[in-house]
C-alpha positions as CSV (number, residue, x, y, z in Angstrom):
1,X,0.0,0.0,0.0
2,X,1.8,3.3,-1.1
3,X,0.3,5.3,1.5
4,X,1.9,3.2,4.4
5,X,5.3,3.5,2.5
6,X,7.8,5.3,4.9
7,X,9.5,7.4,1.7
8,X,5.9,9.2,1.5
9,X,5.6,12.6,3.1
10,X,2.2,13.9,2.6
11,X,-1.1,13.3,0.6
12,X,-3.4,15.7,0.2
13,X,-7.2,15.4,-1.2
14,X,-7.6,18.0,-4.2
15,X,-11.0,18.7,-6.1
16,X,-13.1,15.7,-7.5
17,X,-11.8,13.0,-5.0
18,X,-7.8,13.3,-6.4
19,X,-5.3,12.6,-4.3
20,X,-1.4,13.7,-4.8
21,X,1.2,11.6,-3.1
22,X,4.3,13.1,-3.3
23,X,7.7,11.5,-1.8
24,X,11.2,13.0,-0.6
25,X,12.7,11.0,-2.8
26,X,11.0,12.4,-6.0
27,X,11.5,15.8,-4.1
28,X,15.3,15.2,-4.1
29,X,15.2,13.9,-7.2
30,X,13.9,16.9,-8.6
31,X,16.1,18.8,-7.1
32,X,19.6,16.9,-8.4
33,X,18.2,17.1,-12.1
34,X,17.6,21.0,-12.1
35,X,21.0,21.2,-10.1
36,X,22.9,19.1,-12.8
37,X,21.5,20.7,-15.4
38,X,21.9,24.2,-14.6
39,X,25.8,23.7,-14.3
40,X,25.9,25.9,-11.0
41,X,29.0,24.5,-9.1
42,X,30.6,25.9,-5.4
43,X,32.4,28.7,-6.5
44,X,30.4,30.6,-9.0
45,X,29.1,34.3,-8.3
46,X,25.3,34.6,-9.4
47,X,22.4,37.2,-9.9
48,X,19.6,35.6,-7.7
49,X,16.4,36.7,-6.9
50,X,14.9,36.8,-3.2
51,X,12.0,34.6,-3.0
52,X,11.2,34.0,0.9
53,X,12.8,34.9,3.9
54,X,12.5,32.9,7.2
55,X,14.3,32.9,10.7
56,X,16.8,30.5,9.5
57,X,17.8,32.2,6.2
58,X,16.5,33.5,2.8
59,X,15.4,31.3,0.2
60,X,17.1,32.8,-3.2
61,X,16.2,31.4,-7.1
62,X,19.9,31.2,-8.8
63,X,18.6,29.2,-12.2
64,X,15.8,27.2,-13.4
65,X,14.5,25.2,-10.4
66,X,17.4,26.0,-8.8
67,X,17.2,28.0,-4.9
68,X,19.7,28.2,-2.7
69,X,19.7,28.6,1.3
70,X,21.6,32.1,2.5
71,X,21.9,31.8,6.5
72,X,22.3,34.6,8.5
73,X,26.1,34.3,8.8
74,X,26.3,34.6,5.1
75,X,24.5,37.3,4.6
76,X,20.9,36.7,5.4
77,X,20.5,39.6,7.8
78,X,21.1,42.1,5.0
79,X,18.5,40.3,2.8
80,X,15.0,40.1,4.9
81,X,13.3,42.9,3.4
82,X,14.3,42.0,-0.6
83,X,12.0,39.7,-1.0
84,X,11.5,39.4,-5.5
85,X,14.5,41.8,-5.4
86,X,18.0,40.6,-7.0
87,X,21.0,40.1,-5.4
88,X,24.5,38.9,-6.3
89,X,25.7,35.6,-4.5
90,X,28.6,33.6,-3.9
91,X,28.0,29.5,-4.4
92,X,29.7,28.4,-1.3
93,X,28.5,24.2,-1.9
94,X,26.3,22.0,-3.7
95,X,25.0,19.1,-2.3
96,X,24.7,16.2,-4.5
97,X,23.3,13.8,-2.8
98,X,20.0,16.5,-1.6
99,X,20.3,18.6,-4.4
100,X,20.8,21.2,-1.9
101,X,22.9,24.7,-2.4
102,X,24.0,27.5,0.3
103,X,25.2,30.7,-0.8
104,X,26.5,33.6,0.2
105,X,27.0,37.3,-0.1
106,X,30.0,37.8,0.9
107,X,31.4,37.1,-2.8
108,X,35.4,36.8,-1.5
109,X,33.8,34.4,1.1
C-alpha cells in the first residue's frame, strides 16, 4: 500500500476526490536534475532573486529550479526585506546527494 510507505511525506485530497502523493525521494530527485542541469557548481558568483525569507535564512532562485539557502552568517541579515529583489551571491556548496545549495554574499567568502 503506497500510503503506508515510509519514503511518503504527505497526501493531500484536491478537487473531484484526487489525491497527490508526493515523496522526498522524488523531491530530491527533482532537485539533483535541475541542479545538474543548470551547471551551477561551489564557486560561481550569481544574480539571484529573493524569493522568501525565514528565521533561519532566505530562500534565493539562482537558475531554473534551482534555490539556494543564504543563512544569516552569510548574509541573510542584509536580505529580509528583498523579497523578489535581486542580489549577487557567492555558491559556497552543492549538495549532490540533496540537491541542496548555500550561498552567500559575501562574494570573497
Amino acid at each position: 500500500d503506497m500510503l503506508r510507505d515510509p519514503q511518503m511525506v504527505y497526501a493531500s485530497a484536491e478537487e473531484k476526490g484526487v489525491i497527490f502523493i508526493q515523496s522526498k525521494a522524488n523531491e530530491t530527485a527533482q532537485k539533483l536534475n535541475s541542479l545538474m542541469a543548470s551547471g551551477i557548481q561551489a564557486g560561481d558568483v550569481l544574480q539571484g532573486t529573493v524569493q522568501s525569507s525565514r528565521d533561519g535564512g532566505a530562500y534565493v532562485t539562482i537558475g531554473p529550479g534551482v534555490d539556494g539557502l543564504l543563512t544569516k552568517s552569510n548574509g541573510y541579515t542584509e536580505l529580509h526585506s528583498m523579497i523578489g529583489e535581486e542580489v549577487q551571491v557567492k555558491v559556497l556548496s552543492c549538495d549532490m546527494e540533496t540537491g541542496n545549495v548555500r550561498l552567500s554574499t559575501y562574494l570573497d567568502a
